[in-house]
C-alpha positions as CSV (number, residue, x, y, z in Angstrom):
1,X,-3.9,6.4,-14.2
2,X,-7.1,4.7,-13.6
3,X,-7.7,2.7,-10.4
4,X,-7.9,-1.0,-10.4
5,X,-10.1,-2.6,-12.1
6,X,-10.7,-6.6,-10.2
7,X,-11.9,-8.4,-13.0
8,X,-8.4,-7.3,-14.4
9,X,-7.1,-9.4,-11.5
10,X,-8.5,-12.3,-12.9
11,X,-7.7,-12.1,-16.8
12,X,-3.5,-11.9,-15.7
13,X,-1.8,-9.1,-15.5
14,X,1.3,-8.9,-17.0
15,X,3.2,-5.5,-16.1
16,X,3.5,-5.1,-12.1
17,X,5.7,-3.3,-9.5
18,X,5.2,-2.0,-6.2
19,X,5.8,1.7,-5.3
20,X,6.4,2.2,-1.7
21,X,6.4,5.9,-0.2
22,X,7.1,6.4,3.2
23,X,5.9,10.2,4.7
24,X,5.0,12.0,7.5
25,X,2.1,14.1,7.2
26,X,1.8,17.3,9.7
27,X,-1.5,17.7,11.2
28,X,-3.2,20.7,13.1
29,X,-2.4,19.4,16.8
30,X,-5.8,17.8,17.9
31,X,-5.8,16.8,21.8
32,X,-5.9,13.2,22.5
33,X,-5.9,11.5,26.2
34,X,-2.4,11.3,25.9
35,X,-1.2,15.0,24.2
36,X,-1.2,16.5,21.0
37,X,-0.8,14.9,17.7
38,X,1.5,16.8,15.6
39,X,1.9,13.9,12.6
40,X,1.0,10.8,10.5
41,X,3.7,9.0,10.0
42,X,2.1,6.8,6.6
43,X,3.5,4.1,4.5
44,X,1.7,5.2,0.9
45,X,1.4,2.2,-1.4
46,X,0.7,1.8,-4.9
47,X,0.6,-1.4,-6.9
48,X,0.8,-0.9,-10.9
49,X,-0.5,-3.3,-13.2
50,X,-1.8,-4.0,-16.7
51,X,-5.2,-3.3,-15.9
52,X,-4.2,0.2,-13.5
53,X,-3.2,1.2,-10.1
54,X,-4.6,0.1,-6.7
55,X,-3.6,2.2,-3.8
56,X,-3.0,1.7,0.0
57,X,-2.0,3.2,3.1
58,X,-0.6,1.7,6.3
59,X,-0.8,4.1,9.4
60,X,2.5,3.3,11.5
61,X,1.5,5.1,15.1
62,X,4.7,6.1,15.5
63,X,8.0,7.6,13.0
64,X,10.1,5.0,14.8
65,X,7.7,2.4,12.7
66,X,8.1,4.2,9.5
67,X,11.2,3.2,7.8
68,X,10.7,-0.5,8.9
69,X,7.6,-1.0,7.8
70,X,8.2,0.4,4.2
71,X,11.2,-1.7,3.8
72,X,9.2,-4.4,4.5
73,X,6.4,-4.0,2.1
74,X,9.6,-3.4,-0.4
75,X,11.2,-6.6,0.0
76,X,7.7,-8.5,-0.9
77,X,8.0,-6.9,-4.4
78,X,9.3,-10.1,-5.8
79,X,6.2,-11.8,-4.5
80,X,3.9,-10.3,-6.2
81,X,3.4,-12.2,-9.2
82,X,2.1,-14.9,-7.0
83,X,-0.2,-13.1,-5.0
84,X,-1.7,-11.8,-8.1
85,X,-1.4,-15.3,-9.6
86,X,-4.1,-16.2,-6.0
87,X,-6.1,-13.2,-6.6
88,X,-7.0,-14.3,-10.1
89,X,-7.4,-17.8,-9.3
90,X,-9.5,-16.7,-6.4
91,X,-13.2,-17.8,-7.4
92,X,-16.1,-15.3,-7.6
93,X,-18.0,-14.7,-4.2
């Protein structure tokens, strides 16, 4: 898939949906002031639309976070046709 293209943004995209992916990523153990880090817990994020696919990530600090914040960015699915509606309506900077 090719990435997102902004001027696509503007001309309307039609076909959208919002792939959320929760995961926690092990790490080699780096020290830290307060102990070792073992994983990255990480909300991945992908948006699909005519013009391609934008991708996110959301570090969450902790697992507890994890589950929460992916339901979250899950339930603002049906949104999204007026936050692309802003974007393209957005004028050029």
């Amino acid at each position: 898939m090719k990435n997102l293209d902004p001027e696509s943004l503007r001309s309307g995209p039609t076909n959208k949906s919002l792939i959320v992916q929760p995961v926690c990523a092990p790490m080699v153990p780096p020290r830290t002031s307060s102990g070792e880090v073992m994983e990255s817990p990480l909300v991945l994020i992908d948006i699909v639309l005519d013009g391609g696919v934008g991708h996110s990530v959301i570090f969450t600090y902790t697992r507890a976070a994890l589950k929460p914040t992916a339901e979250l960015l899950s339930d603002m699915e049906p949104l999204l046709g007026s936050v692309v509606r802003a974007i393209r309506n957005e004028p050029n900077s």
